[in-house]
C-alpha positions as CSV (number, residue, x, y, z in Angstrom):
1,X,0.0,0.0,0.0
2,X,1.3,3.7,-0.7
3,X,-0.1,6.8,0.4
4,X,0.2,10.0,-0.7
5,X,-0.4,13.7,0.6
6,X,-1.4,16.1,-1.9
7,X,-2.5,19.0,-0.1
8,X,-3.0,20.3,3.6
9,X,-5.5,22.7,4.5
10,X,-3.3,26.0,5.7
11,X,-6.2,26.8,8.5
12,X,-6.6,23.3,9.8
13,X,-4.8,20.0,9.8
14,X,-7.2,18.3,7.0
15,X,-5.7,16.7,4.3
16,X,-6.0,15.2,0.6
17,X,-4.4,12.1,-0.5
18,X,-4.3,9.2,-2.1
19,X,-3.6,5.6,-1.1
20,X,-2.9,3.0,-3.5
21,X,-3.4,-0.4,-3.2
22,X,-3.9,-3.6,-5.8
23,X,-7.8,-2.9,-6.0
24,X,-6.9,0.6,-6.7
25,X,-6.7,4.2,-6.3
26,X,-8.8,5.9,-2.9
27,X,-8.7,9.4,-2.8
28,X,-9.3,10.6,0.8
29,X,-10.5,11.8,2.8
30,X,-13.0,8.9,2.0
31,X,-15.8,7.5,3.6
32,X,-16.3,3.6,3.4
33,X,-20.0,2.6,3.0
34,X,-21.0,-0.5,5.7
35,X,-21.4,-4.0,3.9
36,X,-21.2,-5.9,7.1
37,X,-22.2,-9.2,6.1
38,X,-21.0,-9.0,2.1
39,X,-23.1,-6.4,1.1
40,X,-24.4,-2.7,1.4
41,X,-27.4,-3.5,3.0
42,X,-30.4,-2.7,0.2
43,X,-27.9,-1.6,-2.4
44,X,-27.3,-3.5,-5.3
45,X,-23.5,-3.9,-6.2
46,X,-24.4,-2.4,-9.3
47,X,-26.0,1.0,-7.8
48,X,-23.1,0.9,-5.5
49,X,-20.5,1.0,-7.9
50,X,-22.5,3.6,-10.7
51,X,-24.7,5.9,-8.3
52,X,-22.8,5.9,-5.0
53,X,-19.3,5.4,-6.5
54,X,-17.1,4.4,-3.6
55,X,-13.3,3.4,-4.1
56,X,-13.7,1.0,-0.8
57,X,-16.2,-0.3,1.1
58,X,-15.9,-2.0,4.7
59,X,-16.9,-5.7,5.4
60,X,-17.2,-6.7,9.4
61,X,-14.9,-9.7,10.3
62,X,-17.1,-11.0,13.2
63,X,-20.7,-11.3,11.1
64,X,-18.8,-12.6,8.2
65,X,-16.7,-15.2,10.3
66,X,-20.3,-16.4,12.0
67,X,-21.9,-16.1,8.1
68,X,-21.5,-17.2,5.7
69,X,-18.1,-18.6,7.6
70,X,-14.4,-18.5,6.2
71,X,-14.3,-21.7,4.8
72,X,-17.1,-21.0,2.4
73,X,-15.4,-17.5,1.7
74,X,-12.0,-19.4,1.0
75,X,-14.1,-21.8,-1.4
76,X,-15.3,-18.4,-3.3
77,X,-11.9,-17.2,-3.2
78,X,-11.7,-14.6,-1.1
79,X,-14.9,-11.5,-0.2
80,X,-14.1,-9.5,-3.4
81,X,-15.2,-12.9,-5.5
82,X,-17.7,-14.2,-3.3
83,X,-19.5,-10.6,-4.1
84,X,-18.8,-9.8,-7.2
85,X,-16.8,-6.4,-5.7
86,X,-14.0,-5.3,-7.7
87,X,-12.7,-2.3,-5.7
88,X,-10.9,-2.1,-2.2
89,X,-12.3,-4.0,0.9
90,X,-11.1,-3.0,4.5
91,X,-12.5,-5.4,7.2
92,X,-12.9,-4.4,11.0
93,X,-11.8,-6.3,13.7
94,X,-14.3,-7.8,15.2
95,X,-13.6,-5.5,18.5
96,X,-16.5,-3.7,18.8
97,X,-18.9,-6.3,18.1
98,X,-17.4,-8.5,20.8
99,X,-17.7,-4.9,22.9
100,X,-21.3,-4.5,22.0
101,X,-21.9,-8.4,23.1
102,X,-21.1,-7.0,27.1
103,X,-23.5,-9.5,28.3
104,X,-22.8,-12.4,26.4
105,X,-19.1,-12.5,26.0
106,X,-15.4,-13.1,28.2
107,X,-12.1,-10.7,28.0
108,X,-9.2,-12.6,29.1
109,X,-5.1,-12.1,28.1
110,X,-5.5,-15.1,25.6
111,X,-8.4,-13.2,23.9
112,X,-12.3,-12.9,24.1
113,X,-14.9,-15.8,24.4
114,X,-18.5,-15.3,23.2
115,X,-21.7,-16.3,22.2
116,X,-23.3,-16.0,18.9
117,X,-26.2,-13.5,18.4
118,X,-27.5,-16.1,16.1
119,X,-27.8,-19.5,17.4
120,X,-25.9,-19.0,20.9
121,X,-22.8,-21.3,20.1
122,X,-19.4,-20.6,21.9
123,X,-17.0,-19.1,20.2
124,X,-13.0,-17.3,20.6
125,X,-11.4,-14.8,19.0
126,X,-8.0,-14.3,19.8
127,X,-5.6,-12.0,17.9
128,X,-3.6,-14.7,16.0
129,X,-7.0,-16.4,14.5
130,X,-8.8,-12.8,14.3
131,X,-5.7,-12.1,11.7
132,X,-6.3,-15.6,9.9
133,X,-10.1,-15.0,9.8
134,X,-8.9,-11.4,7.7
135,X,-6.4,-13.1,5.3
136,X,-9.6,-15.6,4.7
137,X,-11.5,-13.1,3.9
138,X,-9.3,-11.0,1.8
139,X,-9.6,-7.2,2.2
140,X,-7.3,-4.8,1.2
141,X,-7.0,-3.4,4.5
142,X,-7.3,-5.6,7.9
143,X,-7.2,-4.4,11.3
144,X,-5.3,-5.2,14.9
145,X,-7.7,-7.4,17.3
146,X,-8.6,-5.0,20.4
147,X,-11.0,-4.2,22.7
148,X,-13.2,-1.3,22.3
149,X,-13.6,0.2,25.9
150,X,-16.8,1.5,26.4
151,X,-17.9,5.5,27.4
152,X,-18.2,6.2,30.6
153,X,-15.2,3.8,31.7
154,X,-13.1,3.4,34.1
155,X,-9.5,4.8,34.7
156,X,-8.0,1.7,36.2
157,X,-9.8,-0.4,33.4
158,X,-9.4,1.8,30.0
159,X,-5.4,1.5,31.0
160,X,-5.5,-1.7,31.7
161,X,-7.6,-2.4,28.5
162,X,-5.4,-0.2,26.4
163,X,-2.4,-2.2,27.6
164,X,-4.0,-5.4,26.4
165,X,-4.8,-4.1,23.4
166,X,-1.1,-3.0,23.0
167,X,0.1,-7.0,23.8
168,X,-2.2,-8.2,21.3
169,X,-1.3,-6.1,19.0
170,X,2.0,-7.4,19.2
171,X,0.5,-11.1,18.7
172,X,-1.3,-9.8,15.6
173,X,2.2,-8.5,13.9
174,X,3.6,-11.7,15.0
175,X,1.0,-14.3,13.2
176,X,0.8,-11.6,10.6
177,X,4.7,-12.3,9.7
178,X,4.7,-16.2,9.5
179,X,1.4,-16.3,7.3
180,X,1.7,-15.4,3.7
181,X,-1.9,-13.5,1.7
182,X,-4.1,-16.0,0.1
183,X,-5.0,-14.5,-2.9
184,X,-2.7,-13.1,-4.8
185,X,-3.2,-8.8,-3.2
186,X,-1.1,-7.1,-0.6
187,X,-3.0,-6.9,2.4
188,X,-2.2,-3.6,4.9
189,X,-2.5,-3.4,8.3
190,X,-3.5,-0.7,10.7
191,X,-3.6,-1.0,14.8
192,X,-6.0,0.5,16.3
193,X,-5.3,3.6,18.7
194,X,-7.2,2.8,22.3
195,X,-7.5,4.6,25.6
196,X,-11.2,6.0,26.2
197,X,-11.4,10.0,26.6
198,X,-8.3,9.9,29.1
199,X,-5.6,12.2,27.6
200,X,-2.6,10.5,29.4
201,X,-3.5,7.1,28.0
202,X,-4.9,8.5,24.4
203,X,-1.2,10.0,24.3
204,X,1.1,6.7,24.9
205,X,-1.5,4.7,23.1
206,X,-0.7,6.4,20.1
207,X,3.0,7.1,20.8
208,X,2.7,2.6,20.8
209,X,1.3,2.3,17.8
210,X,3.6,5.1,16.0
211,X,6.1,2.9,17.0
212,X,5.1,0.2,15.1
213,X,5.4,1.4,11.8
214,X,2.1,0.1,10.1
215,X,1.1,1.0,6.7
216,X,-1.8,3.3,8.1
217,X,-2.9,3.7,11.6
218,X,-6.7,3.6,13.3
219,X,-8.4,5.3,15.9
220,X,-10.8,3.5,17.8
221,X,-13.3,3.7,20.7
222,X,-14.9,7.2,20.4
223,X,-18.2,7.4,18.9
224,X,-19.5,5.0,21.6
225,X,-21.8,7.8,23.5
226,X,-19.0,10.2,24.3
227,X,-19.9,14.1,23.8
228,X,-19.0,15.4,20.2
229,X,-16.4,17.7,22.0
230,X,-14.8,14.7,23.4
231,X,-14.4,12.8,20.2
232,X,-12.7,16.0,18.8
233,X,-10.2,16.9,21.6
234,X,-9.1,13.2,21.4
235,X,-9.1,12.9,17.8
236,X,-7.3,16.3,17.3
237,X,-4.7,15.0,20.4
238,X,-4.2,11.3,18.4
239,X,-3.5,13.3,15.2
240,X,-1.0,15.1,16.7
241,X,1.4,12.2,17.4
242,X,0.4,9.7,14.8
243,X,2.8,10.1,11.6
244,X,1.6,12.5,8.6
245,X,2.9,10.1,6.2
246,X,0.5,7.5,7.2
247,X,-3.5,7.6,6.6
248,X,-5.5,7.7,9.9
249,X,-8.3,6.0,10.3
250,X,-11.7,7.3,12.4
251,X,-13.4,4.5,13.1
252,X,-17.5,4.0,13.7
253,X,-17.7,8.3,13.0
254,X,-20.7,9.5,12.2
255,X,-22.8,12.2,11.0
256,X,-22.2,14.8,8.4
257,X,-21.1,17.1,10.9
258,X,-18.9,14.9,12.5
259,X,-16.9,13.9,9.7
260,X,-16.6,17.5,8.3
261,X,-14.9,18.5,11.6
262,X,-12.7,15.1,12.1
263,X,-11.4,16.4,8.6
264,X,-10.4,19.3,9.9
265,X,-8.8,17.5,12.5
266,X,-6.5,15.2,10.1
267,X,-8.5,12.3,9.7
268,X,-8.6,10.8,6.3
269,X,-10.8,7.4,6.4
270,X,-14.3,7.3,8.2
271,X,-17.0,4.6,8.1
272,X,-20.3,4.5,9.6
273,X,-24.1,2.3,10.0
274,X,-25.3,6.0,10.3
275,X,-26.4,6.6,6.5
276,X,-27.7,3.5,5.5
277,X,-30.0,2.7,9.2
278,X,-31.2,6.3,9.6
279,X,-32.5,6.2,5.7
280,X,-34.4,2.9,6.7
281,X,-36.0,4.7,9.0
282,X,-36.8,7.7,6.9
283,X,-34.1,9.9,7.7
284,X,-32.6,11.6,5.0
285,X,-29.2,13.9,4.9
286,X,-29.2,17.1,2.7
287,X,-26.9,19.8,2.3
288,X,-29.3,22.1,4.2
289,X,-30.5,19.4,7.1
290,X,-31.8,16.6,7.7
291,X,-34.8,15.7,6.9
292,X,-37.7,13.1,8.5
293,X,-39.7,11.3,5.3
294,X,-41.9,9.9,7.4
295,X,-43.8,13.5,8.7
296,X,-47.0,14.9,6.9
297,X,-46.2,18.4,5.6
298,X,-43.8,16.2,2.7
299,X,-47.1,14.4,1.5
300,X,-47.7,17.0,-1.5
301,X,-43.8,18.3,-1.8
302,X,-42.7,17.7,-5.5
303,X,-39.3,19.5,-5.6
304,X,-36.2,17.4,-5.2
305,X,-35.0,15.6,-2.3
306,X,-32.0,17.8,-1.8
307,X,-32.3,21.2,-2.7
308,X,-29.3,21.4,-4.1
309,X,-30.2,19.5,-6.8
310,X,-28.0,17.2,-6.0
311,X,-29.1,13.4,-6.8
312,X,-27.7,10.2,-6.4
313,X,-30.2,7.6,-8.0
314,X,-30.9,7.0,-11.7
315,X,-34.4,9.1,-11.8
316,X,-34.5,12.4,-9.4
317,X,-37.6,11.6,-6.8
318,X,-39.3,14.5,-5.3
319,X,-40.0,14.4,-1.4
320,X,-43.9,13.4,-2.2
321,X,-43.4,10.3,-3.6
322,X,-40.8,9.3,-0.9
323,X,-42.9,10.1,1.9
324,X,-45.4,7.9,-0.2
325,X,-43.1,5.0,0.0
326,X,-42.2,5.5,3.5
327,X,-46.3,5.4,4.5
328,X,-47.3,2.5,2.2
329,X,-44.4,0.8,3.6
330,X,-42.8,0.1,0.6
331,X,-39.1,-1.2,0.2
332,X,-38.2,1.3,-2.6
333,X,-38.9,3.7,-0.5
334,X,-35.8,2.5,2.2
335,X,-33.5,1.8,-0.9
336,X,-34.0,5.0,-2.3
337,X,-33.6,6.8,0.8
338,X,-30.1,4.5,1.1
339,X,-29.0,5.3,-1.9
340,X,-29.0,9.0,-1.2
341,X,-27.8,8.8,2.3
342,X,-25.0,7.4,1.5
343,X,-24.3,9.3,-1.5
344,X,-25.2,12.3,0.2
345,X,-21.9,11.0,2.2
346,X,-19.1,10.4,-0.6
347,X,-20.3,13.9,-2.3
348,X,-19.4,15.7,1.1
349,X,-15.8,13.9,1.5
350,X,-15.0,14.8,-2.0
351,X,-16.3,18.5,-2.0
352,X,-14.3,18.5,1.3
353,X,-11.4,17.5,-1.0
354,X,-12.2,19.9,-3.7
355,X,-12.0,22.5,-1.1
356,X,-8.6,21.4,0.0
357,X,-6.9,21.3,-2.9
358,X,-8.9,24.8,-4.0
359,X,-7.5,26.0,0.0
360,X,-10.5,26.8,0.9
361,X,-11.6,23.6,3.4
362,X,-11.8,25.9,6.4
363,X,-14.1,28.9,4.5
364,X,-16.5,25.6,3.6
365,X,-16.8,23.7,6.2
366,X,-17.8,26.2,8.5
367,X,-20.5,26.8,5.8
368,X,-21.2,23.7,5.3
369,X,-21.3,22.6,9.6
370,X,-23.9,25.8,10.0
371,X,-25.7,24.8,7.4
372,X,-26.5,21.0,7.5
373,X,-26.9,21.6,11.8
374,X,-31.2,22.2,11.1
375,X,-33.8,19.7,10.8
376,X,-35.6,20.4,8.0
């Protein structure tokens, strides 16, 4: 993997690059759409590739390893085949889902024990398999096994978790080094940046994994309930130590807002469910707020559903027939509101890139944070 940066904002630490991999070229800062168990959920690959028109998507390693299970993904020859994807894959750790299975799941040193969501079977992750389930699976980018703390939390335990996190990481290099890719593609690796909203531990958590030298680095644990000024001041801390000559990756962040000022903040990767489950439920993004499809006064609205103009489907719906969709209960109606959602997303990353290579970010975004903060 190489990465590039092609311009920094002279009002603000964002950043435009690129990073290069065998799937091909990502121009950040990029947001990764959420195909957690092989695909975009609603989204046909097709519409994902020609109306949403991401250069990477993200696949979940603990879903996929429970369905439809490595071996069968092997069989396919890797995630990209088994979906017909041709662009670049980064898969998750599994962390957080473990994290979010508090009642139903084990942390030891050796790694974490838990049940399934689906049928209740046992199971272990521990780094060295997390790593084999990744080559398995094939993405373009894999990540460090760790444990997402959650918010509030504990002094004594974030440290203690962040250290663990820092030993298995260690294990993950390890099993990393004495097992070759399966498919023919390089595979990167990014630990994962730990240590709740605790500055101390925030600072020599990322001062470890600096040390390391990975191709690109992660941030993890924020956007787990923490205020949005919390996210930033620890964000904006991590930046500052994590090297400029390595992407960095926000992970789990979040709305429009959020991502616009984690730009700022020298983040260049973001993923989130965000777009894709709020548009289920009727909630569209726009470029002047967010909107709910599901409330009356949109019944006999025609114009577009951003104002903008702005479309990111094959035929330009107006608000009335959406809201239609949404009352009838109709499943256009969630697939067109994902659609837009999520390209609502990848326009805003690359007009924030525009910007930056124009020099403007700072101008913008400030425009831009004002102006999508309304509920339309």
């Amino acid at each position: 993997m190489k990465f590039d940066v092609l311009a920094t904002d002279v009002q603000s630490k964002a950043r435009a690059g690129t990073i290069e991999t065998d799937h091909g070229t990502i121009e950040t800062p990029i947001f990764m759409p959420v195909g957690t168990v092989g695909t975009v959920k609603g989204v046909h690959q097709r519409e994902l590739r020609d109306d949403i028109n991401p250069d990477i998507i993200l696949g979940n390693t603990y879903h996929l390893y429970l369905r439809p299970q490595t071996a069968i993904l092997e069989q396919a020859g890797g995630l990209h085949k088994f979906m017909n994807w041709d662009r670049n894959i980064l898969t998750d750790s599994g962390g957080y889902q473990v994290y979010s299975l508090s009642a139903n799941r084990k942390i030891k040193e050796e790694g974490v024990k838990f049940k399934s969501h689906i049928d209740g079977s046992y199971h272990t992750f521990t780094p060295e398999n997390v790593m084999e389930i990744q080559r398995t699976i094939g993405a373009d980018i894999i990540m460090a096994f760790d444990e997402c703390t959650p918010y509030p939390c504990d002094y004594k335990y974030a440290k203690r978790s962040m250290h663990m996190t820092h030993r298995w990481l260690d294990r993950c290099i390890s099993h990393l080094e004495k097992t070759p890719t399966k498919y023919g593609f390089g595979q990167a690796f990014f630990p994962i940046v730990q240590g709740s909203t605790y500055k101390d531990l925030r600072i020599q958590s990322a001062e470890y994994i600096a040390s390391v030298g990975a191709e690109g680095n992660a941030i993890g644990g924020l956007s787990v309930g923490e205020p949005a000024e919390e996210m930033y001041a620890m964000t904006d801390l991590v930046t500052g130590i994590l090297p400029e000559d390595k992407p960095r990756y926000l992970m789990g962040v979040g709305t429009p807002i959020n991502i616009l000022e984690n730009i700022a903040l020298g983040i260049d990767m973001f993923d989130c469910v965000m777009p894709t489950r709020n548009a289920r439920n009727g909630s569209l993004f726009t470029a002047h707020g967010t909107i709910n499809m599901k409330n009356k006064k949109w019944e006999n609205d025609f114009s577009p559903l951003d104002e903008m103009g702005i479309t990111f489907v094959d035929t330009e719906y107006s608000k009335a027939y959406l809201k239609h969709l949404f009352t009838v209960n109709e499943l256009l109606g969630k697939q067109i509101a994902t659609i837009h959602n999520l390209g609502f997303y990848l326009w805003l990353v690359r007009e924030a890139r525009k910007h930056i290579l124009a020099g403007d970010f700072t101008t913008w975004k400030n425009m831009m944070v004002k102006q999508m903060d309304k509920r339309l």
